[in-house]
C-alpha positions, 0 to 999 in steps of 0.5 A, a space after each residue: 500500500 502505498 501514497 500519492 500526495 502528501 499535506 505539509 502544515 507549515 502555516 504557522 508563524 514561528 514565534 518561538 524561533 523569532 526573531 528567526 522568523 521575522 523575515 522568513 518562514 520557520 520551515 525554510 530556516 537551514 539546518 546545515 545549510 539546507 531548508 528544513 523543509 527539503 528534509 522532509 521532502 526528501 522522506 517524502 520522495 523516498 517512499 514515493 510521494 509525488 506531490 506536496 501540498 504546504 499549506 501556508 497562512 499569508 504572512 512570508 507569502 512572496 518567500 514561499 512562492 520564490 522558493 517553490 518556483 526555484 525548486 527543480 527536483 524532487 516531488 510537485 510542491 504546491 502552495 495552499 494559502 489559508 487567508 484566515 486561521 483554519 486551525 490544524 484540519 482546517 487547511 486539509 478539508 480545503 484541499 480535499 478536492 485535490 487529493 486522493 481518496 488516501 494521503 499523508 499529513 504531516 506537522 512541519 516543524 519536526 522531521 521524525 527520521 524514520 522509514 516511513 513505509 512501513 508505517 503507510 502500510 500499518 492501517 488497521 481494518 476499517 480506520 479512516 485514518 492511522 496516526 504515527 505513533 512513538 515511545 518517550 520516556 515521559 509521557 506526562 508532557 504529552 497527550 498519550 494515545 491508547 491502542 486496541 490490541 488491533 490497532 485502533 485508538 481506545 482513547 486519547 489522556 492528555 498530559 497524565 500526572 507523572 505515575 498514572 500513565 496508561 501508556 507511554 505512546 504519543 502522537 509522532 505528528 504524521 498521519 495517513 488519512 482518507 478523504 471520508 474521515 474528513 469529508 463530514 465537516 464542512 470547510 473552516 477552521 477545524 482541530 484534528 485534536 480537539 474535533 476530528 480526532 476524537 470523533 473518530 475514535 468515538 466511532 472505532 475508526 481511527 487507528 496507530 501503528 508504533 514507529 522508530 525514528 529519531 526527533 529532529 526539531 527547530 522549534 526553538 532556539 535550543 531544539 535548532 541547535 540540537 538538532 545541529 548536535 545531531 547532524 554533525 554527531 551523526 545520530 540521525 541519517 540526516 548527517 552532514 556529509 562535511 568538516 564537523 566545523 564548516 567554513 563556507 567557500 566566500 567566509 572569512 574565518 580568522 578566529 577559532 573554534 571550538 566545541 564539536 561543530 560549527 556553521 560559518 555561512 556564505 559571506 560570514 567574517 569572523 575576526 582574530 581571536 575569535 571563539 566560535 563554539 558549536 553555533 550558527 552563523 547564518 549568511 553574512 554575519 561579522 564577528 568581531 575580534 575577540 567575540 565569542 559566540 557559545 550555542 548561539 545562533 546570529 542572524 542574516 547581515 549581523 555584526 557582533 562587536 570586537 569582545 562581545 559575547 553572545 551565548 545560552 541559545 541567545 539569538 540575534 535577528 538579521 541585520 542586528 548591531 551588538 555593540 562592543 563588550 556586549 553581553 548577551 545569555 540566556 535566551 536573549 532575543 535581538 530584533 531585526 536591525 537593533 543596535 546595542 551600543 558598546 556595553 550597554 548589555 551585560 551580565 558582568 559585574 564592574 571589575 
């Protein structure tokens, strides 16, 4: 058994990888210079996916559109705009008259690297739709799913105190549905979570198949970074092919590095002195001398300035100025185009 189409959400606005996001959409942010999205294309088109419906809101249209056009390989990718919040079913209830009677569902914010083959052909009998499931540690973060012996969901707990879980499944946040388990409601804003999902259940018809894989995530500033830990670590399939310490052709790398990787972009400088440790340095971006910049990622055109330090998953936004002797930690979040004077952010005492 096998699948045609697929549906990517990737409609939402990314805010908590903002100020990333500001001026693109979090799918198209790269992991090891590539799109996200192009790696859950990829699985796609290894289990023959032939066409990639993204559904998208309107904000970052024109990035969305100019990618689509540049692409040249690969799966038919098309846009599918939402001009107002249709939640998570939503978008797919638009697309139903363009989709075949069986297709996948996708989040686009997490790439489980995993076979998934197996798991388009696991539909119990009888279930109008099959939701991907995996195994955590600690499911009370988490709404826990509750399989049959034959496969089809008993009930959905949403996030169970620590001790009183009735299993340690959860939702991997890929789907293989029919066009009858939605073909009930009408369009507009519609939950997979809160509406179709249980009715589904309610009716016996909904089942889950258990899945390996590992997590990649850019949802957050620490989730980039980590899922940067995993490529360059080569514990996921998706592994840089490269130096673990990458130093594009048109970047100007004076400084050194340290930790167990690192992403200088096209265009990057980075001055004498330098300490560059397992960071992104995204296209563009001047590191002064001295600077050191630990698990941080700097934006598109900014400049760190001479002895800055920039570190604890803090993020600068694209064309952004940190001034001279600046201190930025935990978390920090610089907007697009701000400009921080010499030493006006610290968490240093006065000497």
């Amino acid at each position: 058994m096998s699948v045609r189409q697929a549906v990517l959400l990737v409609g939402g606005r990314g805010t908590r990888v903002w100020p990333l996001t500001a001026s693109r959409p979090k799918a198209l942010l790269p992991v090891a210079g590539i799109p996200f999205i192009e790696l859950q294309l990829d699985q796609l088109a290894s289990v023959g996916v032939e066409e990639v419906f993204l559904a998208i809101g309107t904000y970052h249209l024109a990035a969305w559109e100019d990618y689509v056009a540049a692409r040249t390989s690969g799966p038919r990718v098309f846009l599918s705009v939402e001009h107002e919040r249709l939640d998570t079913a939503g978008p797919v209830v638009e697309l139903l008259d363009r989709l075949d009677e069986r297709f996948l569902v996708l989040n686009g914010d997490v790439l489980l690297d995993t076979d998934l083959s197996g798991f388009i052909a696991s539909s119990p009998p009888g279930a109008l739709g099959t939701l991907a499931l995996v195994d955590v540690e600690d499911p009370s973060a988490y709404g826990v799913v509750v399989r049959r012996p034959d496969g089809i969901i008993d009930r959905f707990v949403e996030k169970p105190p620590p001790g009183t879980e009735p299993a340690t499944t959860v939702s991997a946040g890929i789907y293989t549905l029919t066009r009858d388990a939605l073909s009930r409601w009408d369009r507009g804003a519609l939950s997979f979570e809160r509406v179709v999902f249980p009715a589904l259940v309610g009716e016996s018809r909904l089942g889950a198949s258990l899945v390996d894989g590992h997590w990649l995530d850019i949802g957050t500033a620490g989730l980039y970074l980590s899922t940067h830990d995993d490529v360059f670590g080569c514990a996921t399939s998706v592994a840089h092919p490269g130096p673990s310490h990458h130093v594009a052709a048109t970047a100007d790398m004076l400084g050194v590095f340290d930790g167990d990787w690192a992403w200088v972009g096209e265009g990057c400088r980075v001055g004498e002195a330098a300490v560059i440790e397992e960071s992104i340095l995204l296209p563009g971006a001047v590191i002064g001398t001295g600077a050191t910049i630990r698990r941080a990622i700097i934006g598109w055109g900014a400049t760190v300035g001479d002895g800055a330090t920039v570190t604890g998953e803090a993020m600068v936004g694209e064309g952004a100025v940190i001034g001279a002797e600046c201190e930025l930690d935990a978390g920090a979040l610089i907007a697009p185009g701000a400009v921080l004077p010499p030493g006006s952010v610290t968490f240093s005492p006065p000497q």
